[in-house]
N, CA and C atoms as an extended XYZ file, in Angstrom:
357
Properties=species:S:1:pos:R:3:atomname:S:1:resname:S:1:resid:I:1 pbc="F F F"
N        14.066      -13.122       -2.469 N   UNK     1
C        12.827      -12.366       -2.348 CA  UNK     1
C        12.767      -11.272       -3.405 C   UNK     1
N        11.601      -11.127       -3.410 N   UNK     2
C        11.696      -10.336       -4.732 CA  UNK     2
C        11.534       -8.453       -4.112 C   UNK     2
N        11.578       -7.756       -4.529 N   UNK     3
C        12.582       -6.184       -3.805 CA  UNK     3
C        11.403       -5.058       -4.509 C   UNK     3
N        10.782       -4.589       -3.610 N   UNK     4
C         9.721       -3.638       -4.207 CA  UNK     4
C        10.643       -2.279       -3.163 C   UNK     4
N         9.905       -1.095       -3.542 N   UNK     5
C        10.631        0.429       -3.289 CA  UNK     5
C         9.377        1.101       -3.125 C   UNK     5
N         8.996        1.464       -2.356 N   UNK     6
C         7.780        2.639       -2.229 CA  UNK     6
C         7.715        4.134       -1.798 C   UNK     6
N         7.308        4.927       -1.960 N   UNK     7
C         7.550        6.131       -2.142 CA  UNK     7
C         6.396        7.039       -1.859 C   UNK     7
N         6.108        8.413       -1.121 N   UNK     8
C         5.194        8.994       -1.403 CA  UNK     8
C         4.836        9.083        0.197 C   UNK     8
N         5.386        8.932        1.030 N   UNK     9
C         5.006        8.901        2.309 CA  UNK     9
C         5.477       10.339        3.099 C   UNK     9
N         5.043       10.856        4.242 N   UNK    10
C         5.187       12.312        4.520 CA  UNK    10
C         4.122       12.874        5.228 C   UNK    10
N         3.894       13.805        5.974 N   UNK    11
C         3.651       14.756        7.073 CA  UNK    11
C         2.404       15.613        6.441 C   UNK    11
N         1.280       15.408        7.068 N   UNK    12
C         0.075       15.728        6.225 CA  UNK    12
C        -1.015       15.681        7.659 C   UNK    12
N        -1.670       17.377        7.557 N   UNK    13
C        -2.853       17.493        8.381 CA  UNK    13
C        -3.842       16.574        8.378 C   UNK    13
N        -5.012       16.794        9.334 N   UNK    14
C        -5.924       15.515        9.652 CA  UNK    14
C        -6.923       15.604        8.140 C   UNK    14
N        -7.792       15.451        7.103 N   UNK    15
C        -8.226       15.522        5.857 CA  UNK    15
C        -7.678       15.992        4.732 C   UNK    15
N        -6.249       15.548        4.949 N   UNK    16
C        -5.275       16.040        3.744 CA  UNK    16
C        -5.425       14.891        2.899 C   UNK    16
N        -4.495       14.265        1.615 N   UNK    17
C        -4.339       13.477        1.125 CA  UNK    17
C        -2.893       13.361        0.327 C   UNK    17
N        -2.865       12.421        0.922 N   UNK    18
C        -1.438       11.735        0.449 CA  UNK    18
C        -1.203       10.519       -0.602 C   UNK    18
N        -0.304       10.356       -1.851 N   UNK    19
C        -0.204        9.750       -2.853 CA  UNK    19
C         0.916        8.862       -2.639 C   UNK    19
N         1.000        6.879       -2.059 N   UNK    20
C         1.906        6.351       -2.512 CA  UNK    20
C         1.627        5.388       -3.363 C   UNK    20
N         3.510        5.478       -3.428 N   UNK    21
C         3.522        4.852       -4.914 CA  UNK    21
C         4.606        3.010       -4.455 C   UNK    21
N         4.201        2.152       -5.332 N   UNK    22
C         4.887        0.796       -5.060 CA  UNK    22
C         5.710        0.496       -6.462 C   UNK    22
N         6.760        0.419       -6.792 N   UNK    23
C         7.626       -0.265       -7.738 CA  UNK    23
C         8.597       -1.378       -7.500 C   UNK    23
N         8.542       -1.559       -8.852 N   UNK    24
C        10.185       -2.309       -8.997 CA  UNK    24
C        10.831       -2.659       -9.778 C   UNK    24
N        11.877       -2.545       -9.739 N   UNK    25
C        12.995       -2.324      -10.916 CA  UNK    25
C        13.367       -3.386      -11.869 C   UNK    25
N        13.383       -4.460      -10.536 N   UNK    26
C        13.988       -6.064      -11.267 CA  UNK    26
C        13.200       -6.977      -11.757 C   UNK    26
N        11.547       -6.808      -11.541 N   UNK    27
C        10.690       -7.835      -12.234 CA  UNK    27
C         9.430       -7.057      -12.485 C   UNK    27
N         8.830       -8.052      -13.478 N   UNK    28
C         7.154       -7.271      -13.751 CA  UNK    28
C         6.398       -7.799      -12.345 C   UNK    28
N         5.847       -6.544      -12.321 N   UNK    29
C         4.163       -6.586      -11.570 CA  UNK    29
C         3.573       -7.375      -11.963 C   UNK    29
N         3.224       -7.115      -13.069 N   UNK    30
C         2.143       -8.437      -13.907 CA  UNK    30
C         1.312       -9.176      -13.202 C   UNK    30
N         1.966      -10.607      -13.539 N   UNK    31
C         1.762      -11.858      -12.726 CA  UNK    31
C         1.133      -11.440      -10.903 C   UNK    31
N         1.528      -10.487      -10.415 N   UNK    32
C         1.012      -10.836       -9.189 CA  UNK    32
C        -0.059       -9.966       -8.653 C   UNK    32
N        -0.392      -10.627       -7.410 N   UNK    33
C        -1.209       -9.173       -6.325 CA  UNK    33
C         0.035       -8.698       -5.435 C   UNK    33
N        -0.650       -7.606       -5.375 N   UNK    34
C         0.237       -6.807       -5.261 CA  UNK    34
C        -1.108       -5.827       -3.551 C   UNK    34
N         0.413       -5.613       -2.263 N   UNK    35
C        -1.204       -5.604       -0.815 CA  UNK    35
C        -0.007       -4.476       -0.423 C   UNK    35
N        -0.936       -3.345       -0.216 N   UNK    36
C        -0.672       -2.445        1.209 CA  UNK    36
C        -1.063       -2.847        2.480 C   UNK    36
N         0.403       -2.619        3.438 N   UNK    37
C         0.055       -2.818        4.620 CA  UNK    37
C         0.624       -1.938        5.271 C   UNK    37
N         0.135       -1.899        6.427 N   UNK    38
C         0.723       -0.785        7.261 CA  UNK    38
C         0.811       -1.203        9.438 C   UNK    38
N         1.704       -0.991        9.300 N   UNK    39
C         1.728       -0.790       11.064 CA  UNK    39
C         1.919        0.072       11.791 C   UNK    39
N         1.106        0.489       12.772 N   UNK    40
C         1.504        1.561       13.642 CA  UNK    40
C         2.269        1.078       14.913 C   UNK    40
N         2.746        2.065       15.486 N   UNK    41
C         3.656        2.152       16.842 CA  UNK    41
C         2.766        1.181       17.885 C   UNK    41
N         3.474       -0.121       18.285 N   UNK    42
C         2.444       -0.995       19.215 CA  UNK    42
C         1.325       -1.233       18.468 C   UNK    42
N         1.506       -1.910       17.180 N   UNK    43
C        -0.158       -2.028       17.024 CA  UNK    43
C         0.330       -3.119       16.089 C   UNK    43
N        -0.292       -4.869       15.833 N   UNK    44
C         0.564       -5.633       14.493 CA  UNK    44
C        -0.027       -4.814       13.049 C   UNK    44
N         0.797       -5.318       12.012 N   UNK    45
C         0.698       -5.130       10.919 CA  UNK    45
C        -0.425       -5.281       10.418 C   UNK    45
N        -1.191       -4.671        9.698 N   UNK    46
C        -2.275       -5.257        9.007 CA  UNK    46
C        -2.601       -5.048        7.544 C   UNK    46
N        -3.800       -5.332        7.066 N   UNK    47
C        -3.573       -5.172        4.891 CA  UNK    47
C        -4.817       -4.207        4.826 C   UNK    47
N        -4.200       -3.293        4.632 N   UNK    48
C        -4.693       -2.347        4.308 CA  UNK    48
C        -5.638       -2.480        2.421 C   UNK    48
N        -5.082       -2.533        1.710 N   UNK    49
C        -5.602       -3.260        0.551 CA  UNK    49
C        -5.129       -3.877       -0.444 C   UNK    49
N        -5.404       -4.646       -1.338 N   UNK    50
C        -4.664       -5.307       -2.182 CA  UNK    50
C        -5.887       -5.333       -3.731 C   UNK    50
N        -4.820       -5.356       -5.120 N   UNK    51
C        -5.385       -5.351       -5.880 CA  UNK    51
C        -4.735       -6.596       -6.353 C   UNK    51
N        -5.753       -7.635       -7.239 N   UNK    52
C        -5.358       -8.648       -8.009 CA  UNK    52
C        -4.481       -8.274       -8.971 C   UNK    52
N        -3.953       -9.421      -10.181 N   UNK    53
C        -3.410       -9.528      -11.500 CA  UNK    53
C        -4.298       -8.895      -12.254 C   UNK    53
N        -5.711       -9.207      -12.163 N   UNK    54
C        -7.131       -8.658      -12.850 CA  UNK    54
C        -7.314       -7.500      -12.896 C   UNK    54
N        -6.998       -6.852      -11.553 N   UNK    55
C        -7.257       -5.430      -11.062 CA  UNK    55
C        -8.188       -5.745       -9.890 C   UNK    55
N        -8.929       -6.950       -9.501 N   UNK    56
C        -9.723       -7.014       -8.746 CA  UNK    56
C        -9.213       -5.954       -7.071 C   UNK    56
N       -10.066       -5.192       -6.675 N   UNK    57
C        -9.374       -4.858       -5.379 CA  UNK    57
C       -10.313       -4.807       -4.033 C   UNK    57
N        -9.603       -4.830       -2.864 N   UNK    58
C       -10.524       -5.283       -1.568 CA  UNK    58
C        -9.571       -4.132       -0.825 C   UNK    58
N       -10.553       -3.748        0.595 N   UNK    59
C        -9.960       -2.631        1.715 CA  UNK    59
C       -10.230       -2.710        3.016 C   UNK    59
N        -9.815       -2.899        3.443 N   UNK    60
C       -10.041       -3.056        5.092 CA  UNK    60
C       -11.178       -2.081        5.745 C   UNK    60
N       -12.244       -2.524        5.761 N   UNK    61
C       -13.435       -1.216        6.742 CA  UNK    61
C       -13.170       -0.004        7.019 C   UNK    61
N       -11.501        0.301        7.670 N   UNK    62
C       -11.246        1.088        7.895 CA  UNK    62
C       -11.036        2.568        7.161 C   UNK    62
N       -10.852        2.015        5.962 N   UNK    63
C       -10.221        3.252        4.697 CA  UNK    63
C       -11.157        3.101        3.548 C   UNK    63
N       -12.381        2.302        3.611 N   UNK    64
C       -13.499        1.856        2.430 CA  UNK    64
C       -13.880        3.492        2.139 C   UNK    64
N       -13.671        3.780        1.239 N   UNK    65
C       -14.664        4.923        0.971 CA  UNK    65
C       -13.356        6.042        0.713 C   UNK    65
N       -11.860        5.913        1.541 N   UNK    66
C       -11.002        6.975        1.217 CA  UNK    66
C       -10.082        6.924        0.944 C   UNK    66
N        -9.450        5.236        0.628 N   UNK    67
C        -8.418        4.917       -0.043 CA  UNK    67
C        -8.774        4.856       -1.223 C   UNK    67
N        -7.636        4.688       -2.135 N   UNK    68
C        -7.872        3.828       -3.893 CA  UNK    68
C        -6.803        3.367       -4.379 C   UNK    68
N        -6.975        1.745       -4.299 N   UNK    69
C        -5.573        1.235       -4.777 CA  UNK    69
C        -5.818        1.079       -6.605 C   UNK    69
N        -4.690        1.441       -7.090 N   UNK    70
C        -4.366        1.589       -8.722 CA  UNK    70
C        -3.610        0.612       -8.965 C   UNK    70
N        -3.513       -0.483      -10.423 N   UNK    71
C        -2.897       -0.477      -10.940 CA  UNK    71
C        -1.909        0.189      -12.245 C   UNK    71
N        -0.730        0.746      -12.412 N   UNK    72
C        -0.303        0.922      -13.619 CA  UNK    72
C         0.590        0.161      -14.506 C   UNK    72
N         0.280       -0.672      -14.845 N   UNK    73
C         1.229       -1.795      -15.645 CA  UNK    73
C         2.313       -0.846      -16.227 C   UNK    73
N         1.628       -0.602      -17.686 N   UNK    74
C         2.704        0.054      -17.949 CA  UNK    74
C         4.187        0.541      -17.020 C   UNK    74
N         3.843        1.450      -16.030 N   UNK    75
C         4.892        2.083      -15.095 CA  UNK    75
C         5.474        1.014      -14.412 C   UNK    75
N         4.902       -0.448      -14.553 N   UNK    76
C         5.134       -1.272      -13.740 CA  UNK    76
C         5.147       -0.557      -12.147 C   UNK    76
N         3.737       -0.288      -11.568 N   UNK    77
C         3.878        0.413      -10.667 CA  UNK    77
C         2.362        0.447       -9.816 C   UNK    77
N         2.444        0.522       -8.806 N   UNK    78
C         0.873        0.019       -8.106 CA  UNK    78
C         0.882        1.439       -7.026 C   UNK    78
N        -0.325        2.538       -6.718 N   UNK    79
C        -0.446        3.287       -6.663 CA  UNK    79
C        -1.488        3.051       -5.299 C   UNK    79
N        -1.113        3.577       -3.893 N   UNK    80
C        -1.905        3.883       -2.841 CA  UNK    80
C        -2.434        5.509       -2.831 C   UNK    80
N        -3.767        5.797       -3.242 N   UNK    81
C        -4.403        7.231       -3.109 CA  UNK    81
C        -5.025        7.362       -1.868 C   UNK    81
N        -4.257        8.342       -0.928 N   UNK    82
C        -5.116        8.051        0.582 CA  UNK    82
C        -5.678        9.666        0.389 C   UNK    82
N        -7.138       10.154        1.017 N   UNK    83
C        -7.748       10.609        1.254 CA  UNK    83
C        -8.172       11.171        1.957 C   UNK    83
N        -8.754       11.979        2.859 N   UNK    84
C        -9.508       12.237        4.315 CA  UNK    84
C        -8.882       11.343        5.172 C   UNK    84
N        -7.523       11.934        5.516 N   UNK    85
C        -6.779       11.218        6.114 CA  UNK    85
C        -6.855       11.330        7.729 C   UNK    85
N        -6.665       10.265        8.425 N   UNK    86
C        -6.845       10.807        9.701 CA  UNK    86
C        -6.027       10.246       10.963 C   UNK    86
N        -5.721       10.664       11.725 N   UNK    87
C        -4.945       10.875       12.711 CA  UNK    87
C        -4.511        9.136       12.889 C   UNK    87
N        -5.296        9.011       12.823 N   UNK    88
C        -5.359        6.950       13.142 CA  UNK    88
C        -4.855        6.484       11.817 C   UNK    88
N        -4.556        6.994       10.854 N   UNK    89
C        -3.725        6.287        9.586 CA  UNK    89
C        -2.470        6.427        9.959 C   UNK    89
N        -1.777        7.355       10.725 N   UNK    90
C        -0.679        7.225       11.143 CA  UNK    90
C         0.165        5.768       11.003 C   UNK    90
N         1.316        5.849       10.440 N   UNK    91
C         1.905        4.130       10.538 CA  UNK    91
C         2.759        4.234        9.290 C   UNK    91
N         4.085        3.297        9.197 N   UNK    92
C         4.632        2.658        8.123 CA  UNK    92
C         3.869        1.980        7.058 C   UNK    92
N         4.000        2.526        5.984 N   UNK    93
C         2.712        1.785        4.748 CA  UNK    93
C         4.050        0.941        3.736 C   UNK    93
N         3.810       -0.305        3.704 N   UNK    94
C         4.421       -1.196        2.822 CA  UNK    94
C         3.729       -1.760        2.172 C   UNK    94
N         4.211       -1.893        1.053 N   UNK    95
C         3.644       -3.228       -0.431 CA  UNK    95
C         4.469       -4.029       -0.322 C   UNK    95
N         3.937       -5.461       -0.425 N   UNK    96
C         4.076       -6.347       -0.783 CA  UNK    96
C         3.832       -7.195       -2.212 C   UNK    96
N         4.315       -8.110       -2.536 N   UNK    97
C         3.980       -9.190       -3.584 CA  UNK    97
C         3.061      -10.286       -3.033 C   UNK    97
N         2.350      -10.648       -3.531 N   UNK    98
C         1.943      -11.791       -3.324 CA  UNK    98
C         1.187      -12.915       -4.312 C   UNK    98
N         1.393      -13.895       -4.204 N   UNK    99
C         0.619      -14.901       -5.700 CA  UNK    99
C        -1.126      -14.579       -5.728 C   UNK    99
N        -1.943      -14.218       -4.220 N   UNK   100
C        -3.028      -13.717       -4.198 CA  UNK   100
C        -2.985      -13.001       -3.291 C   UNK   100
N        -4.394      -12.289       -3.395 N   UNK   101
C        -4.522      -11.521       -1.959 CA  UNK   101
C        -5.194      -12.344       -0.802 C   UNK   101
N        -5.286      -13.663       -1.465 N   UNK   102
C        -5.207      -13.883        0.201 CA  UNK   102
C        -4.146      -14.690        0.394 C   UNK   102
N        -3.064      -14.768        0.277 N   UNK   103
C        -1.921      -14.753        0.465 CA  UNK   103
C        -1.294      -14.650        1.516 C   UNK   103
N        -0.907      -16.206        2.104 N   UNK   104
C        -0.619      -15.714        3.831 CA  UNK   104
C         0.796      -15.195        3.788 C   UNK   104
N         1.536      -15.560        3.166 N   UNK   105
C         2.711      -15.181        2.814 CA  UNK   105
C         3.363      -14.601        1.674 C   UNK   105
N         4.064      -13.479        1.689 N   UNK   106
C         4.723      -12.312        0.789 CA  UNK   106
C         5.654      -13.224        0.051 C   UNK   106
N         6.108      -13.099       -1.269 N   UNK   107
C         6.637      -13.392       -1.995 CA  UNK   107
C         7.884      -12.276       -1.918 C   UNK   107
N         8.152      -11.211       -1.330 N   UNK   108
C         8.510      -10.180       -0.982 CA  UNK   108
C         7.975       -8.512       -0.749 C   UNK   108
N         8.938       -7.563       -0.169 N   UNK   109
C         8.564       -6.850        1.038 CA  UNK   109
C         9.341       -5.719        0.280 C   UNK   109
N         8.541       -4.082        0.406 N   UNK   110
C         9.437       -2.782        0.236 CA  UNK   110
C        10.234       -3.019        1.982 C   UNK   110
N        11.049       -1.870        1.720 N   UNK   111
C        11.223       -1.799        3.171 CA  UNK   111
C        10.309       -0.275        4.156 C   UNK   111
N         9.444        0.335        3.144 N   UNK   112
C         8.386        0.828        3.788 CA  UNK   112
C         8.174        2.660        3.892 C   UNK   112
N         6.958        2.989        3.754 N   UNK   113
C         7.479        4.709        4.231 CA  UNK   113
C         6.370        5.246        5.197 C   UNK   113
N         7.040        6.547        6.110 N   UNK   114
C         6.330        6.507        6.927 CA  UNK   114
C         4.814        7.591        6.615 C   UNK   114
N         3.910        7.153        7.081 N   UNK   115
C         2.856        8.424        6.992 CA  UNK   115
C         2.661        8.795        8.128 C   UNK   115
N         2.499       10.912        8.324 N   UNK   116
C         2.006       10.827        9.933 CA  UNK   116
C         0.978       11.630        9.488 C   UNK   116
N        -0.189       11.292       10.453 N   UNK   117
C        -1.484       12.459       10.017 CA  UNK   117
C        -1.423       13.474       11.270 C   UNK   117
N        -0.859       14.457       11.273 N   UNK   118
C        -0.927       15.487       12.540 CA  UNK   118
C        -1.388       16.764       11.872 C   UNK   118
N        -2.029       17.401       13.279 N   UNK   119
C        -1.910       19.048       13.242 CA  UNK   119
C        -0.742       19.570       13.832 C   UNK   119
């Protein structure tokens, strides 16, 4: 499987904004899509968003308007900008690989970081 590392996760009031970040060391980004997902406590996993090889990118209803997924080739590095954050974003946020975004299956998995939105 191929080994992504994500970063940027942390303890942030209810309309704060928080910056993660997706890498990896051992292969290019390039070639793939590349999907945030996230799960909360009792709740399944779901895809939060994913950007193509193109840059093409899609977002779940939920975060339309206050997420922004980035690519940075160069950095070899794919960038979650969360926004007006809110209590219900709470959850483990992971990137994945995938050949597309609709992609039923990961090509590989970070092992994840946590976000909490509290007062």
């Amino acid at each position: 499987q191929l080994q992504l590392v994500e970063s940027g996760g942390g303890l942030v009031q209810p309309g704060g904004s928080l910056r993660l970040s997706c890498s990896a060391s051992a292969f290019n980004l390039d070639p793939y899509a590349i999907g945030w997902f996230r799960q909360a406590p009792g709740k399944e996993r779901e895809r939060v968003s994913c950007v193509t090889r193109d840059g093409i990118t899609d977002y779940v209803d939920s975060v339309k308007g206050r997420f922004t997924i980035s690519r940075h080739n160069a950095m070899n590095m794919i960038d979650l900008q969360m926004n007006r954050l809110k209590p219900e974003d709470t959850a483990v946020y992971s990137c994945a690989v995938l050949s597309e975004c609709w992609s039923v299956n990961a090509l590989g998995w970070g092992k994840g970081t946590l976000v909490t939105v509290s007062s």
